[in-house]
C-alpha positions in Angstrom: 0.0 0.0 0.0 1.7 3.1 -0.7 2.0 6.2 1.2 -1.1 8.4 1.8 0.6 11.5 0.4 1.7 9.2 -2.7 -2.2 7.8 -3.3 -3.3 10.5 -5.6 -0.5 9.7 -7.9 -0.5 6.1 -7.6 -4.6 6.3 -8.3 -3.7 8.6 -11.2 -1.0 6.3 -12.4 -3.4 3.6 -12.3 -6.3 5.9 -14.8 -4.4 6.6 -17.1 -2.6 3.1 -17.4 -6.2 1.9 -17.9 -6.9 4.8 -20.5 -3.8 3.9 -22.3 -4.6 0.1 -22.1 -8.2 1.2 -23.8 -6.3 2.9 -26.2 -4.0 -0.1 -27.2 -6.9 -2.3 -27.2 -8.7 0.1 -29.9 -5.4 0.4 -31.6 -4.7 -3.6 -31.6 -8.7 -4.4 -32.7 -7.9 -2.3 -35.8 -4.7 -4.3 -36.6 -5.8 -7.9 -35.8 -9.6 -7.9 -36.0 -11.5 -8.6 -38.7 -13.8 -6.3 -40.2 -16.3 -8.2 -39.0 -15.8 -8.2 -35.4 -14.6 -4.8 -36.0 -18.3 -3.9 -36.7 -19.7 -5.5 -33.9 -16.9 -3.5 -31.9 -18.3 -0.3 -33.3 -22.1 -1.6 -32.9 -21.5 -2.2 -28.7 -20.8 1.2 -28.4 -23.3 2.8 -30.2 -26.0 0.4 -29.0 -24.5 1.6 -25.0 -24.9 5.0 -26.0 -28.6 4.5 -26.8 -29.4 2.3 -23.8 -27.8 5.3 -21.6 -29.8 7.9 -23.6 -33.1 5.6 -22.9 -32.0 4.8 -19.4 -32.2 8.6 -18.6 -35.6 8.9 -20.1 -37.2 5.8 -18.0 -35.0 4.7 -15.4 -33.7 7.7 -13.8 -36.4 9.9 -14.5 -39.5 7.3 -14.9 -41.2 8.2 -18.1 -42.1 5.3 -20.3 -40.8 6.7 -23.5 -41.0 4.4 -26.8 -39.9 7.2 -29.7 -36.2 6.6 -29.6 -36.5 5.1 -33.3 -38.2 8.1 -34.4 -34.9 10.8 -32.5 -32.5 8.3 -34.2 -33.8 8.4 -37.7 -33.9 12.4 -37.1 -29.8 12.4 -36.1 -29.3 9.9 -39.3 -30.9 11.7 -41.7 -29.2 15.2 -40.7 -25.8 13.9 -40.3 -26.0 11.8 -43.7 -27.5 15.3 -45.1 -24.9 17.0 -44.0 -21.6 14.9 -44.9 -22.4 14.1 -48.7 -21.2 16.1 -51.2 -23.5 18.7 -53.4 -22.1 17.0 -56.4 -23.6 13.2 -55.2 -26.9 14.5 -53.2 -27.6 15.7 -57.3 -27.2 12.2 -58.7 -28.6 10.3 -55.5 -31.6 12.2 -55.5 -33.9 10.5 -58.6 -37.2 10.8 -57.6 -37.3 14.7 -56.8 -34.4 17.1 -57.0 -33.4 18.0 -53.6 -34.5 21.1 -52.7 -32.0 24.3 -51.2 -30.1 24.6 -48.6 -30.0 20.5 -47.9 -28.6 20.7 -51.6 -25.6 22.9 -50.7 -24.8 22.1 -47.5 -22.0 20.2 -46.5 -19.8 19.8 -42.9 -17.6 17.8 -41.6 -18.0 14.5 -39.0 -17.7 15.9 -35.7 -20.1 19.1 -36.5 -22.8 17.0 -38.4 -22.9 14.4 -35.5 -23.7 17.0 -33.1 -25.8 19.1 -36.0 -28.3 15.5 -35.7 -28.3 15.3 -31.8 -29.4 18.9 -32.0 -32.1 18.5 -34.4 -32.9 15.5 -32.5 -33.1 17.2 -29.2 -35.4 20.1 -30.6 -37.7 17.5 -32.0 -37.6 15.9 -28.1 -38.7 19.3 -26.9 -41.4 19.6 -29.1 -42.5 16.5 -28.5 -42.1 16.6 -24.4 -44.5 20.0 -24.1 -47.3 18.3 -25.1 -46.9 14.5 -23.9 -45.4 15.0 -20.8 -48.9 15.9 -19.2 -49.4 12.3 -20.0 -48.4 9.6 -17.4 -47.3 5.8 -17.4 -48.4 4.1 -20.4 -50.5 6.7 -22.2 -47.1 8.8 -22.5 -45.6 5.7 -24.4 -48.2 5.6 -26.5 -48.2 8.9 -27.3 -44.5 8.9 -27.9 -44.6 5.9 -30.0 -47.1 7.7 -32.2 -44.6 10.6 -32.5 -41.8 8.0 -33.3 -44.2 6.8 -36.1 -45.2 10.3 -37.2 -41.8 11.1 -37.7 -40.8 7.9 -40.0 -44.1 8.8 -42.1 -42.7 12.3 -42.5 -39.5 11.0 -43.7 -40.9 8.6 -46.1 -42.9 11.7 -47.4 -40.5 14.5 -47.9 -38.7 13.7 -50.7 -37.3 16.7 -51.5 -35.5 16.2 -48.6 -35.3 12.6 -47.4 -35.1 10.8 -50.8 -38.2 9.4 -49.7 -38.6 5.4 -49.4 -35.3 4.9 -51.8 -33.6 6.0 -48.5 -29.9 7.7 -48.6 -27.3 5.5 -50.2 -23.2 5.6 -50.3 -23.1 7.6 -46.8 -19.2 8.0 -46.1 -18.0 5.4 -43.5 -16.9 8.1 -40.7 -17.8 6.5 -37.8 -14.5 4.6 -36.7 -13.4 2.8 -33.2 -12.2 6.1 -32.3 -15.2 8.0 -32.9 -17.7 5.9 -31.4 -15.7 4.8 -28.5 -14.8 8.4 -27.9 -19.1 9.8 -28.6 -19.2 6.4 -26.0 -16.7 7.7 -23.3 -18.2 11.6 -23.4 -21.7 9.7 -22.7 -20.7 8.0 -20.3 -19.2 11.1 -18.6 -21.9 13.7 -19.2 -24.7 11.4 -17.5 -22.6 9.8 -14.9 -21.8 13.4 -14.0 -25.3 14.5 -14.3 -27.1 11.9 -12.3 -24.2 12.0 -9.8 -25.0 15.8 -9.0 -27.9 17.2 -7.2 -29.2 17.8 -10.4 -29.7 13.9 -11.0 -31.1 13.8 -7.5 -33.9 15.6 -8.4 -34.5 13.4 -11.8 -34.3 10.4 -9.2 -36.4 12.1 -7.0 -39.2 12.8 -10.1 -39.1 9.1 -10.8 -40.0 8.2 -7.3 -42.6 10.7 -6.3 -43.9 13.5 -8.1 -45.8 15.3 -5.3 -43.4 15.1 -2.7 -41.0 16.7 -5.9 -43.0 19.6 -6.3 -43.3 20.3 -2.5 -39.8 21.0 -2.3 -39.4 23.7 -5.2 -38.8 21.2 -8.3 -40.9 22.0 -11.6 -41.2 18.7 -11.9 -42.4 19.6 -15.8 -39.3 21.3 -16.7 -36.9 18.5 -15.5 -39.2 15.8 -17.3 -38.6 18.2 -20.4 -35.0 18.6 -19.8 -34.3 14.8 -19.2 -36.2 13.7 -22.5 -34.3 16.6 -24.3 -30.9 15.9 -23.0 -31.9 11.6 -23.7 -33.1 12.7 -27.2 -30.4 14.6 -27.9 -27.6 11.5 -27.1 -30.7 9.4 -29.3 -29.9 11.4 -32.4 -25.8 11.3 -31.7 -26.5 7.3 -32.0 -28.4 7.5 -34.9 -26.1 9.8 -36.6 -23.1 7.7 -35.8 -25.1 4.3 -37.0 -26.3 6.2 -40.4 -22.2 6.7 -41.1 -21.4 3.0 -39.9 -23.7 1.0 -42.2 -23.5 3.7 -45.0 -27.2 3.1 -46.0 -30.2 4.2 -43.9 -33.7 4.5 -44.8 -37.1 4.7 -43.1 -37.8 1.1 -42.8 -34.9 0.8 -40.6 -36.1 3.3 -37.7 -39.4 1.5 -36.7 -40.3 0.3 -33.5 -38.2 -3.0 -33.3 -35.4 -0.5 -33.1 -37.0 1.1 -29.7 -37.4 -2.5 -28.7 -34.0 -3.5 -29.1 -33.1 -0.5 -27.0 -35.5 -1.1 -24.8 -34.1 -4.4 -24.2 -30.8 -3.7 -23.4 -31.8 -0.9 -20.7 -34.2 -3.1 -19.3 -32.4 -6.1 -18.9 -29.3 -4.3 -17.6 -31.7 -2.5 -15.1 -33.7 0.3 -15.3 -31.4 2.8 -13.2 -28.1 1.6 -13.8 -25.3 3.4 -15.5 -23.1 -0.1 -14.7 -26.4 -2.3 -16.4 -26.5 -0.6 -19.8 -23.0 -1.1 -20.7 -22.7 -4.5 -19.4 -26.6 -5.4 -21.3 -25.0 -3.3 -24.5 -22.2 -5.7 -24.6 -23.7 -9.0 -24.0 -27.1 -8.2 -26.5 -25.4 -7.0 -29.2 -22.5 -9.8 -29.6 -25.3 -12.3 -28.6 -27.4 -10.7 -31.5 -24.9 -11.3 -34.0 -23.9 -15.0 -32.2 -27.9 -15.4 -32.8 -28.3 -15.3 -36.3 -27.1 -19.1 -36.6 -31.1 -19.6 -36.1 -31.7 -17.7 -39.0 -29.3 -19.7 -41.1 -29.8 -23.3 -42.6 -28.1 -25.9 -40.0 -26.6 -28.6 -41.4 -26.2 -31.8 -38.9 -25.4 -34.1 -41.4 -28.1 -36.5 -40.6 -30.4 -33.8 -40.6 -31.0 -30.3 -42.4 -32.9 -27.7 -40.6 -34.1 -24.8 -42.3 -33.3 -21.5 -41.2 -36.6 -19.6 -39.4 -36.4 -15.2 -40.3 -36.7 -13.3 -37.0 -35.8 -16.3 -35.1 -33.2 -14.1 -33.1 -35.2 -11.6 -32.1 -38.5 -14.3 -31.0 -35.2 -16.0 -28.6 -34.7 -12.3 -27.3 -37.9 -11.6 -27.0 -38.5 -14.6 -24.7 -35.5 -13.7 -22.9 -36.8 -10.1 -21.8 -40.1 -11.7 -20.9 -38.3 -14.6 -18.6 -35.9 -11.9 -17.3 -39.3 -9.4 -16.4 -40.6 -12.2 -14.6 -37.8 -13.7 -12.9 -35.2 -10.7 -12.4 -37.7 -7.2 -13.3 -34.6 -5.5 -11.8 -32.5 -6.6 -14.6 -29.3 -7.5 -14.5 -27.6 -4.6 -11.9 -31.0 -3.5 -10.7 -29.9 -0.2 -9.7 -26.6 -0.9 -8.3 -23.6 0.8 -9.9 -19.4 0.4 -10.1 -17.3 3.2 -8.8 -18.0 5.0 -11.7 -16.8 8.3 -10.2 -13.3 7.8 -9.9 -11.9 9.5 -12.9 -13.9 12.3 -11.6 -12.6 12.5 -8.4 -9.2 11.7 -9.4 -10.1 14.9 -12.3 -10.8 17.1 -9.4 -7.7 16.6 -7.3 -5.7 17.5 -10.0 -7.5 20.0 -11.4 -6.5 23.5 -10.3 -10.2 24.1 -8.4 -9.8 20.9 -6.9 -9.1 22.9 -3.2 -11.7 21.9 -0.7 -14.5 24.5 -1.5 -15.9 27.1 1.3 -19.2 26.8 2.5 -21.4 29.1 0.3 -23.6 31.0 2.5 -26.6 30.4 0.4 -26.4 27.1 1.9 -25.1 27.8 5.3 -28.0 25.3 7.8 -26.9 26.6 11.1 -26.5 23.6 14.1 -28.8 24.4 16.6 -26.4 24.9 19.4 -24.3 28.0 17.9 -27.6 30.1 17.0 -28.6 32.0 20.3 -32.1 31.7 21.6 -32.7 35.3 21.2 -31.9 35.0 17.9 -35.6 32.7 17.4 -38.3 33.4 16.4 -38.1 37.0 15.4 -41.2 38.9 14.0 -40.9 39.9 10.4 -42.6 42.4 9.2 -46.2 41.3 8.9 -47.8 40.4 11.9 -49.4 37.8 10.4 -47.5 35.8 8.0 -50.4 33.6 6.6 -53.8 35.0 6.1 -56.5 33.0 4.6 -59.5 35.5 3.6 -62.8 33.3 2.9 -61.3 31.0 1.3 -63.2 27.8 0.1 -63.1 24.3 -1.8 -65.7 22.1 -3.4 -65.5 19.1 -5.4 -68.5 18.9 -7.4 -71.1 19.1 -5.2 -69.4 18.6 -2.6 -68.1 21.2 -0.2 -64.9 20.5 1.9 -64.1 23.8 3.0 -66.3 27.1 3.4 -65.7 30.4 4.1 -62.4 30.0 5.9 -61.3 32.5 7.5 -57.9 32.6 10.0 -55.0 34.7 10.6 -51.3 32.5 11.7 -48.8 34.9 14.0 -45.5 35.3 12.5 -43.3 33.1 14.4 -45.7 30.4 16.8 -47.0 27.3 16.6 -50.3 26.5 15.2 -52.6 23.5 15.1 -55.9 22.2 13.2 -57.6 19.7 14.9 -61.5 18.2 14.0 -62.9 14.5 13.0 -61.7 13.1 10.1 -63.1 14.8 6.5 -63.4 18.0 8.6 -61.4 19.3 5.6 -57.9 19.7 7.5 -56.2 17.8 4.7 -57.7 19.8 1.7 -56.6 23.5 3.5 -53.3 22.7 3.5 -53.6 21.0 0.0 -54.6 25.0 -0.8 -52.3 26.5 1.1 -49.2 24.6 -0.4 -50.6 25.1 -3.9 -51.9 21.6 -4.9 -56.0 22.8 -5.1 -56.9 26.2 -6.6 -59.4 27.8 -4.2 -62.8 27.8 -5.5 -63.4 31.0 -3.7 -61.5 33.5 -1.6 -58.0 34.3 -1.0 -54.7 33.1 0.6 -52.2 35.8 1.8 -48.5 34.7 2.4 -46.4 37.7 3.9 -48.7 40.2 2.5 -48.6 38.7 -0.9 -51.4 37.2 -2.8 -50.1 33.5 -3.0 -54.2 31.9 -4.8 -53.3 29.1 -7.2 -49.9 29.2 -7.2 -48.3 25.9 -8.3 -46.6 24.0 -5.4 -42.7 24.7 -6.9 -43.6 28.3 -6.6 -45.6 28.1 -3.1 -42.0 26.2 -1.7 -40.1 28.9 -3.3 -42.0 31.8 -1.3 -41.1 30.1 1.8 -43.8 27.4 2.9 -42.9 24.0 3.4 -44.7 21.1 4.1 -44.8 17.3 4.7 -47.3 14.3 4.7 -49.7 12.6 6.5 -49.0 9.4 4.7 -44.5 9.8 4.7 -43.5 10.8 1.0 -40.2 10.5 0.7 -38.1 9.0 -2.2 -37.2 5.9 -1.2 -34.5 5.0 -3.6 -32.3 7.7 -2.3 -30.2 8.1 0.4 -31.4 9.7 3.4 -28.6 12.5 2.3 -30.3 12.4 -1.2 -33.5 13.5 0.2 -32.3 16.6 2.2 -30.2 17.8 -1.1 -33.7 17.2 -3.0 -34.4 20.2 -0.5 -32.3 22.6 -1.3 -32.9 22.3 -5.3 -35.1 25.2 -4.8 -32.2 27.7 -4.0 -29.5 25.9 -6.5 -27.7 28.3 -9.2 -26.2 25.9 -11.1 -28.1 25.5 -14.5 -28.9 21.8 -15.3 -25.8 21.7 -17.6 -23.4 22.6 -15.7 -23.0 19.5 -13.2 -23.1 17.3 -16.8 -19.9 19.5 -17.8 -18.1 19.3 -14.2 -17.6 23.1 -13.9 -16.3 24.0 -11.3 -18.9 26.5 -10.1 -21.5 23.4 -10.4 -18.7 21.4 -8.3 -18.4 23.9 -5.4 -21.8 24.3 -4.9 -22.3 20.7 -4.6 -19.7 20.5 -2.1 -21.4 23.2 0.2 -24.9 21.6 -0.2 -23.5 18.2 0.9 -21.9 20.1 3.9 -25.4 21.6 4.8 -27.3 18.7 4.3 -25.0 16.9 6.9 -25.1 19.5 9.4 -29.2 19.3 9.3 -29.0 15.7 9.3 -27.1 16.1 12.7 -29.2 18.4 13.9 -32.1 15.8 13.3 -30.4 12.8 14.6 -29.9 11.4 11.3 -26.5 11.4 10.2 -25.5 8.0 11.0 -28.3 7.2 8.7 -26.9 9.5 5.9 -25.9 6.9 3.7 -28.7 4.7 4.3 -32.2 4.0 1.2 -34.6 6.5 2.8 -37.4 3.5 2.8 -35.5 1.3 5.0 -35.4 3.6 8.1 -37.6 3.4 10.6 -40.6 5.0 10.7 -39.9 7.4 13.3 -36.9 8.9 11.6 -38.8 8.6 8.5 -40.8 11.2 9.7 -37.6 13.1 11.3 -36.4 12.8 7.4 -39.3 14.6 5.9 -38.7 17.3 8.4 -35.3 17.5 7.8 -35.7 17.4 4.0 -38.3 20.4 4.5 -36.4 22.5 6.5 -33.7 22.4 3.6 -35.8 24.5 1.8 -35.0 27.1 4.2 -38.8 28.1 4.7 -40.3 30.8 7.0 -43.7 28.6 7.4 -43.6 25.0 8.0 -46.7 22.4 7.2 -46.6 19.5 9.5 -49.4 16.9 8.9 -50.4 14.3 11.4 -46.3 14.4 12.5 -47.3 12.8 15.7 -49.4 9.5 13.4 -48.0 6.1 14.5 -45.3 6.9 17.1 -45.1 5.7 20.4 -45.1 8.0 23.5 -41.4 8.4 23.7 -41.6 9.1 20.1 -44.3 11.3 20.8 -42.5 13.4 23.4 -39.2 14.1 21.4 -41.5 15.1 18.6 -42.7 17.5 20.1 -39.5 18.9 21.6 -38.4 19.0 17.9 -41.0 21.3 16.8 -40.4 23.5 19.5 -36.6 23.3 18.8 -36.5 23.8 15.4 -39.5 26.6 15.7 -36.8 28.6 17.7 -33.9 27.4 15.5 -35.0 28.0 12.2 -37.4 31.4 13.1 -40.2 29.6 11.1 -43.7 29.6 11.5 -45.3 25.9 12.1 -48.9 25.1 11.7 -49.7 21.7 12.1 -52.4 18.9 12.0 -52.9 16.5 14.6 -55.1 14.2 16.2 -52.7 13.9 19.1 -54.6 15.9 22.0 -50.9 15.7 24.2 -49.2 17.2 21.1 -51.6 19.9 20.0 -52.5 21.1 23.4 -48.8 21.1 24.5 -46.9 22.6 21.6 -49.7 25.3 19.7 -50.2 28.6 20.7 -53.5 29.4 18.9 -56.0 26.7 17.4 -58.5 26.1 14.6 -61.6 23.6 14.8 -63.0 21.9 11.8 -66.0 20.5 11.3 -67.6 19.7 7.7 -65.2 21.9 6.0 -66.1 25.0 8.7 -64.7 26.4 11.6 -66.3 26.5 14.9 -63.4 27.5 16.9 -60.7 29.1 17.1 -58.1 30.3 20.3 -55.6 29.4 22.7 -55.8 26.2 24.0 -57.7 26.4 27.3 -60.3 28.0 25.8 -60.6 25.7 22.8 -60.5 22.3 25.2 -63.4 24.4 27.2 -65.0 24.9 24.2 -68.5 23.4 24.6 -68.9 22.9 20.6 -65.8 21.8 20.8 -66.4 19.5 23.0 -69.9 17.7 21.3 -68.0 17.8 17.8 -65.0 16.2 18.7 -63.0 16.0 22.5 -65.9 14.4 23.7 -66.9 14.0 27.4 -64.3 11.3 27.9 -61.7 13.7 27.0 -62.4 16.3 29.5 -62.8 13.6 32.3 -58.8 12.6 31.1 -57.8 16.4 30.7 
C-alpha cells in the first residue's frame, strides 16, 4: 500500500494506465480484427450509447418513452445530409431534385454528428411539451405515435429525405475512435449529471412526483429537460449508426429499433449506468452470435431450415423470462465506482481545493444560534392570512368560508374529525388545489393558485400525513432534493463538471449533513430513505423540508404512529427547530398531548367550517368543541 501522500498519484498512475490500455486495445482491434468483429466493436458502443440515452428517459427519471426510433432516424438523416457532397446528393436524388439549402450544404463529421443530436433534441422538446402531461403508459403511447409520425414524414419528404429509396453511399466516418470516444463523453456527461444534485432531483421525479413539487422542483421542466438531454444522445446514436452502415432509410427506424433498446436498458436495469454497458455488450454480440437460427443448419443427418426473426423471437422470450424472474435486470440499480476518474479529475484539477461553504447554503446547528436570535417577527404580523377561502369538489363542499389569521413566528394547530377538511386546506395552502373562492395571503402577498414549486419557493414548506419520501435515495439524497429550490447551477453545468456546479455541490452536501445532525440522522446518511424506521422517516421529511430554508412550515399528522417516547421528542423537535430555524409551524394532529402542549393558537374543523378558534384552554373548554370532537371522555382525562 503506498503512502497516503503518494495515493493520488499512484490512483492517477493507475487511470491513465487503464486509459492507455483502452487505447492499445482500440489500436490492436484495428490491426488484428477482422472487419467483421470490428463492426460488432463499433455496434457495442453505439448500442450503449442509446441504452444510456433511454436509461435517462425511463429509469432515472420514470417516463415510459418508446420514440427513440423516431430521434435516431432524425440524427441519421441530418448527419447523412450534412456529410455528402452537393455534387452526389444531385445524382442520388432521382425521384425529386433535392431542394435548397440540404442541396448545398456540407460539414464535416464531428459538426454533423452534433448538427443530428441537436435537431434530434429540438424534436424531443417539441415533443415533451405536449406529452409530458401524460403519465405511465399513455405517455408511451403517445411517444410511440410521434416516433411513427416522424418515419411517415421522412418517407414523405422527398425533396429532402429521398423518400422510401432512402440515402445510399453515406461515407464510413464512424470509426473505433469516434464511437468509443461519442461512447466515453456519454458516459461522462450522465454519470456526471445523475451523480450531481441535479440527477437527485430526476431520481427524485421518478420516485414521487408530489413530494418533488413540495420541495421547489418544476417537476415539468426536469421531465422536459431529461427527454431533451436523452433525445439529444438518441440522435448522436443515430447519426453515428447512419455513417457505420453507410445506407439508412425509413424502414430501418421502426419500433423494433426502440425494442432492441429497450431491451438492453431493461435487462441491464432500469437505473443503472453499470447495467447498460454490461446489457449493451452482452445483447449485441449475442445478437450477432444469434443469427445461426436464421441460417440453414446442417447436422449431417439432418437439415434444418433457417426460421427469419428467429433471433429476435429468442430475445424476445429472454426479456419476458428476465421481467418475470429478475424485473430488476441485471444490476438492478446498483452501480461500479464510476466516479473515480472524476474524483481523481478534481484533485488534479487547479479548483480541486476543498470549497468554502457558500452562504446560500449555510444550515446553522442548533447549538451556535442564540435563543434570542428565534423566532423573530418579520414584518407582517401575520405571515399567513386566509380571507374566505373555500373548496368544493363537485357538489361537494370541503371547505367554506375559511377564514384565519397565523402569527408570524408560533405554533399552530388544526384539529377536528376526520373529512373536517384539514387535509384539503393545507392542500390550498401549499398550492396543490386552486381555491374555488377567496384568498390566501402569504407575507402580505397574494399566493391563490400558485403551483406548489412556486408556493415552496416563497417560503412554505410542508410534509405528509402518509411519509412521502423518495425511497431509492439516500437519506442525504432526500435533504439535497431540499435545497434544489435555491441551487444556481443551471442543469448543464454539473453534466460539464464546472467548477462552479462542483463547489456548490460540495457546500450543499456540507449543509445537508449539518441538518441531518441536527435531526439525529447522520448516521443514517448513507442509508435508502425507505429502510429507516418509521420514526426517523418522519424526522427525514422534516429534515428534508427545513432544507428548503422556509419561513412557514406544514406539518401533517407528525405525531401518526409513534409511540409515546416518540411522541415526546417530537414535540421537543418542533419546538426546537421553531426557535432554531425562526419559522412559523402550523400543524395537524389528532394527538390531543401534542396539540395542546406545543400550539399557541388553534382552529376547529368541522364539515369543511370552523367552529373554533383560540388558545388552548379556551378551545378544550370549548362546549362545541367538546360535542363535535374531544368528547366528554376527553375532558374527564384532561
Amino acid at each position: 500500500m503506498p503512502a497516503p501522500q503518494t495515493r493520488p498519484a499512484y490512483e492517477a498512475a493507475r487511470f491513465l494506465g487503464a486509459a492507455g490500455l483502452l487505447m492499445l486495445a482500440l489500436a490492436g482491434a484495428e490491426t488484428f480484427l477482422d472487419p467483421y468483429k470490428i463492426q460488432i466493436l463499433n455496434l457495442i458502443a453505439i448500442n450503449i450509447i442509446l441504452a444510456l440515452s433511454l436509461n435517462l428517459i425511463y429509469g432515472f427519471t420514470g417516463m415510459f418513452s418508446l420514440g427513440h426510433a423516431g430521434f435516431m432516424a432524425i440524427g441519421a438523416y441530418v448527419c447523412s445530409l450534412c456529410v455528402l457532397t452537393p455534387a452526389y446528393k444531385e445524382t442520388m436524388w432521382i425521384l425529386e431534385p433535392i431542394i435548397w439549402p440540404f442541396s448545398h450544404m456540407e460539414l464535416g463529421f464531428f459538426p454533423a454528428v452534433i448538427a443530428g443530436g441537436i435537431c434530434a433534441a429540438l424534436a424531443g422538446l417539441l415533443i415533451a411539451l405536449p406529452v409530458l402531461r401524460l403519465g405511465g403508459d399513455y405517455l408511451g403511447i403517445a411517444t410511440l405515435g410521434f416516433s411513427e409520425i416522424i418515419r411517415v414524414l421522412i418517407t414523405n419528404a422527398t425533396p429532402i429525405t429521398n423518400g422510401s429509396l432512402g440515402i445510399k453511399g453515406i461515407p464510413k466516418f464512424s470509426t473505433l475512435w469516434w464511437n468509443y470516444g461519442w461512447l466515453l463523453f456519454t458516459l461522462y456527461f450522465v454519470v456526471s449529471l445523475l451523480r450531481s444534485n441535479s440527477g437527485n432531483v430526476l431520481k427524485a421525479i421518478r420516485d414521487d412526483q408530489i413530494a418533488a413539487k413540495t420541495m421547489g422542483i418544476n417537476t415539468f421542466r426536469q421531465q422536459a429537460l431529461s427527454f431533451t438531454v436523452g433525445a439529444f444522445f438518441a440522435g448522436v446514436g443515430g447519426a453515428l449508426t447512419a455513417c457505420l452502415i453507410s445506407t439508412i432509410d425509413p424502414k430501418m427506424f421502426s419500433f423494433l429499433l426502440t425494442f432492441n433498446v429497450l431491451m438492453i436498458a431493461v435487462a441491464g436495469g432500469l437505473g443503472s449506468i453499470t447495467g447498460s454497458v454490461v446489457a449493451g455488450i452482452i445483447i449485441t454480440v449475442l445478437l450477432e452470435w444469434l443469427r445461426i437460427v436464421e441460417e440453414e443448419i446442417n447436422l449431417g443427418f439432418i437439415l434444418i431450415p433457417g426460421i427469419p426473426g428467429m433471433r429476435m423471437v429468442i430475445f424476445s422470450m429472454a426479456l419476458m423470462l428476465i421481467i418475470i424472474f429478475r424485473r430488476e435486470g441485471i444490476m438492478g440499480m446498483r452501480e461500479l465506482a464510476w466516479d473515480t476518474p472524476l474524483r481523481l479529475w478534481r484533485r488534479f484539477a487547479k479548483t480541486s481545493a476543498p470549497p468554502p461553504p457558500a452562504k446560500n447554503f449555510s444550515i446553522q446547528e442548533a447549538e451556535t444560534m442564540p435563543r434570542s436570535q428565534a423566532a423573530i417577527p418579520g414584518e407582517n404580523e401575520f405571515i399567513l392570512e386566509l380571507r374566505k377561502a373555500g373548496m368544493r369538489f363537485g357538489g361537494v363542499t370541503a371547505v367554506k368560508d375559511l377564514n384565519m389569521s397565523v402569527k408570524t413566528g408560533c405554533i399552530a394547530g388544526f384539529i377536528g374529525p376526520n373529512g373536517a377538511g384539514k387535509t384539503t386546506v393545507f392542500n390550498l395552502i401549499s398550492g396543490f388545489y386552486k381555491p374555488t373562492q377567496g384568498r390566501i395571503l402569504f407575507q402580505g402577498a397574494d399566493i391563490t393558485g400558485l403551483p406548489p414549486h412556486l408556493v415552496c419557493k416563497r417560503g412554505i414548506a410542508r410534509t405528509f400525513q402518509n411519509i412521502r419520501l423518495f425511497p431509492t435515495l439516500s437519506a442525504l439524497q432526500n435533504v439535497l432534493v431540499g435545497f434544489h429550490v435555491r441551487q444556481k447551477s443551471q442543469w448543464w453545468m454539473p453534466g460539464l463538471q464546472l467548477p462552479a456546479s462542483r463547489r456548490e455541490y460540495a457546500a450543499m452536501r456540507e449543509a445537508a449533513m449539518r441538518l441531518l445532525k441536527r435531526l439525529g440522522l447522520d448516521d443514517e446518511a448513507c442509508e435508502a430513505a425507505g429502510s429507516l424506521p418509521y420514526g426517523k422517516q418522519r424526522r427525514l421529511e422534516i429534515a428534508r423540508a427545513l432544507a428548503t430554508e422556509p419561513r412557514f412550515l406544514l406539518l401533517d399528522e407528525p405525531a401518526a404512529g409513534m409511540n409515546p417516547y416518540e411522541t415526546q421528542d417530537l414535540m421537543e423537535l418542533i419546538q426546537d427547530i421553531r426557535q432554531d430555524f425562526n419559522l412559523t409551524i402550523l400543524l395537524i394532529e389528532h394527538d390531543m398531548k401534542v396539540v395542546m402542549g406545543v400550539c399557541s393558537n388553534i382552529w376547529v374543523l368541522e364539515y369543511g367550517i370552523c367552529i373554533a378558534d383560540g388558545p388552548p384552554e379556551a378551545i378544550r373548554n370549548d362546549p362545541k368543541v367538546i360535542e363535535a370532537y374531544l368528547g366528554e371522555e376527553y375532558m374527564e382525562y384532561a
